[in-house]
C-alpha positions in Angstrom: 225.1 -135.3 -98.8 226.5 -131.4 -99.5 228.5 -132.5 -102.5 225.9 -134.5 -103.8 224.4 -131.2 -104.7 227.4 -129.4 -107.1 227.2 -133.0 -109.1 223.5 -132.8 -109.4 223.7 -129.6 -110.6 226.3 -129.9 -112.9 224.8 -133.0 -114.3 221.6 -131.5 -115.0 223.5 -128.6 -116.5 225.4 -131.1 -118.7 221.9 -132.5 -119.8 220.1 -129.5 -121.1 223.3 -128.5 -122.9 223.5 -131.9 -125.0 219.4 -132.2 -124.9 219.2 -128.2 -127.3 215.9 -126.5 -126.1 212.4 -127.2 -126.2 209.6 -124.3 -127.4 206.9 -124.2 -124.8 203.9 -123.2 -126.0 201.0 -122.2 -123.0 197.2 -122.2 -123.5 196.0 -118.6 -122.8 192.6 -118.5 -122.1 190.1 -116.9 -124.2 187.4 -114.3 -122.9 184.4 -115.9 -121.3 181.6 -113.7 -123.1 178.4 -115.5 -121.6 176.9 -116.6 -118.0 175.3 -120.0 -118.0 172.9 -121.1 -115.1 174.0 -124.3 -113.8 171.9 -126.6 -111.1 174.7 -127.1 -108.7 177.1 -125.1 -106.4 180.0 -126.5 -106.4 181.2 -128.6 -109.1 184.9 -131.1 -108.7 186.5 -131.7 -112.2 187.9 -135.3 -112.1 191.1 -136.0 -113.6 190.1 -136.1 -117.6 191.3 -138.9 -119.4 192.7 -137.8 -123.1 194.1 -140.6 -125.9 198.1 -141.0 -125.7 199.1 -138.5 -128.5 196.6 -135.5 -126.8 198.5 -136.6 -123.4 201.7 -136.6 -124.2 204.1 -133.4 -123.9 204.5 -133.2 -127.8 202.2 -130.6 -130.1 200.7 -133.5 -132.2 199.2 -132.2 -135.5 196.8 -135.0 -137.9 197.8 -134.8 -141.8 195.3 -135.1 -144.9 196.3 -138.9 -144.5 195.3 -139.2 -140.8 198.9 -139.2 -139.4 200.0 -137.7 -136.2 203.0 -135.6 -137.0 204.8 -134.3 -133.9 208.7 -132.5 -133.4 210.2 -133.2 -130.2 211.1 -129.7 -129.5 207.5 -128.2 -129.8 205.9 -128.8 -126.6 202.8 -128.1 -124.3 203.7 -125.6 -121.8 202.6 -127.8 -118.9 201.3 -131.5 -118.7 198.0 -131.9 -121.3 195.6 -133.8 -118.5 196.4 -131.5 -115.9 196.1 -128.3 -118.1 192.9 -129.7 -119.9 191.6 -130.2 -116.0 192.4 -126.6 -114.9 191.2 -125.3 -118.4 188.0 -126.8 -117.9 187.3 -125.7 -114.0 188.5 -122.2 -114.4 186.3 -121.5 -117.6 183.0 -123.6 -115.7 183.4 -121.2 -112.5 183.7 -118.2 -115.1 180.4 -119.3 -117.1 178.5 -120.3 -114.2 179.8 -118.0 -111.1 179.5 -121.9 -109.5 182.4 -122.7 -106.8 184.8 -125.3 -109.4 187.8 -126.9 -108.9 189.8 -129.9 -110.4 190.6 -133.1 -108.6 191.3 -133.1 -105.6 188.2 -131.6 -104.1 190.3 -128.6 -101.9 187.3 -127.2 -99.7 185.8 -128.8 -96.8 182.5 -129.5 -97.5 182.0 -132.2 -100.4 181.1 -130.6 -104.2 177.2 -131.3 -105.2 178.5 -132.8 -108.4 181.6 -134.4 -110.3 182.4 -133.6 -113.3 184.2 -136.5 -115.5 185.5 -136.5 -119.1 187.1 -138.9 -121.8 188.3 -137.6 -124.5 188.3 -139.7 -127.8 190.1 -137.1 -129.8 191.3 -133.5 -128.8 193.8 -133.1 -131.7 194.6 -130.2 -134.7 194.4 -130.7 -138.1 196.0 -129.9 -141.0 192.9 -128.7 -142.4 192.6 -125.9 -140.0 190.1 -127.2 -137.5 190.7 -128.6 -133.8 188.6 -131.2 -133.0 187.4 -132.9 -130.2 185.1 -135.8 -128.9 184.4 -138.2 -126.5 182.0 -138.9 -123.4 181.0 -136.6 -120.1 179.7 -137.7 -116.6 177.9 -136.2 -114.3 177.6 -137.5 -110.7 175.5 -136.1 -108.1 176.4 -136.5 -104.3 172.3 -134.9 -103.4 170.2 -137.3 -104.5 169.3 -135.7 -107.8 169.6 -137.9 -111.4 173.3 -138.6 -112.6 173.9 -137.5 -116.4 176.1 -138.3 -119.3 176.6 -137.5 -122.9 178.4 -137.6 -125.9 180.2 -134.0 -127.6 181.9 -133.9 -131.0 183.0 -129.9 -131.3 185.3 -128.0 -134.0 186.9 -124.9 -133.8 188.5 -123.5 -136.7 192.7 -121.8 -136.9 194.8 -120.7 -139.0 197.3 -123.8 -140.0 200.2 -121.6 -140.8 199.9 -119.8 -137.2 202.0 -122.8 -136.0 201.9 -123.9 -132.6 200.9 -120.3 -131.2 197.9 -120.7 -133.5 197.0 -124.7 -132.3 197.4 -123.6 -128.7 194.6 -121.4 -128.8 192.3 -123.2 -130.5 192.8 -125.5 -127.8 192.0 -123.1 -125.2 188.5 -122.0 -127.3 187.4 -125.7 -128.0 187.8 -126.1 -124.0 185.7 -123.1 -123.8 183.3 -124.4 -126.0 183.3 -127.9 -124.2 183.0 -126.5 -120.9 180.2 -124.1 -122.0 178.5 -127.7 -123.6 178.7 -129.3 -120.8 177.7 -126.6 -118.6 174.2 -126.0 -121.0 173.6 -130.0 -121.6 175.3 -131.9 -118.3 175.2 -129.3 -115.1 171.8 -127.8 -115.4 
């Protein structure tokens, strides 16, 4: 198994050489500005469920026509669902001081709520706004009443800030939603 390794290695080599490179482009978080009570302790964030273009690696961007335009070498930094669950549960535990963390539930003792999310949309476009939409859930493991809702937010960027620019309105409309859901679904 020993030289197994070199050939890996050399093959992978050979890959990314022929493949060019990718720009990776990460989400910074923007500045939580605001506390939010919430009714709950400790909240899990389920896996969020986002439409094909939102989870795929590619930057996708919606024309005046209502086309997806993606290049195959302007990428998310790391995996959309994943990043969109972390981005979600980090800026929840920031507005609320609550104890939250994405699926799967790390701590000992079971959350008091789940936290679930379907996206409809999460997409930039040309326009200058990043919009999202879709459907929340709320499930309660004490006894108290399940919730759900609809959101439709916006936040506006600049359109020739290029991906830099679409990445963080991603990270502020997350903000937003997670400050949304915080006000409308966790109290």
């Amino acid at each position: 198994m020993t030289f197994l390794k070199p050939t890996l290695i050399g093959v992978a080599l050979t890959l990314t050489a022929c493949g060019g490179t990718s720009d990776l482009y990460p989400v910074i978080p923007p500045a939580v500005t605001e506390t939010v009570r919430i009714g709950f302790r400790s909240v899990e964030v389920r896996d969020v469920s986002l439409p094909a273009y939102a989870a795929a690696d590619e930057i996708a961007v919606q024309d005046a026509n209502g086309k997806l335009i993606t290049k195959g070498d302007v990428l998310w930094a790391d995996n959309p669902e994943r990043a969109v669950a972390l981005e979600l549960a980090r800026n929840l535990a920031r507005l609320s001081g609550a104890h939250v963390a994405s699926e799967p539930w790390p701590l000992e003792a079971f959350p008091d709520a789940r936290l679930e999310v379907r996206f409809e949309s999460l997409v930039a476009s040309a326009d200058g706004q990043f919009r999202t939409s879709g459907q929340y859930f709320v499930g309660v493991t004490t006894g108290r009443r399940e919730r759900s809702g609809f959101f439709e937010l916006a936040v506006p960027f600049d359109p020739d800030g290029g991906p830099q620019a679409i990445a963080s309105a991603r990270g502020q409309v997350i903000l937003d939603l997670a400050t949304y859901i915080a006000r409308n679904g966790l109290r």
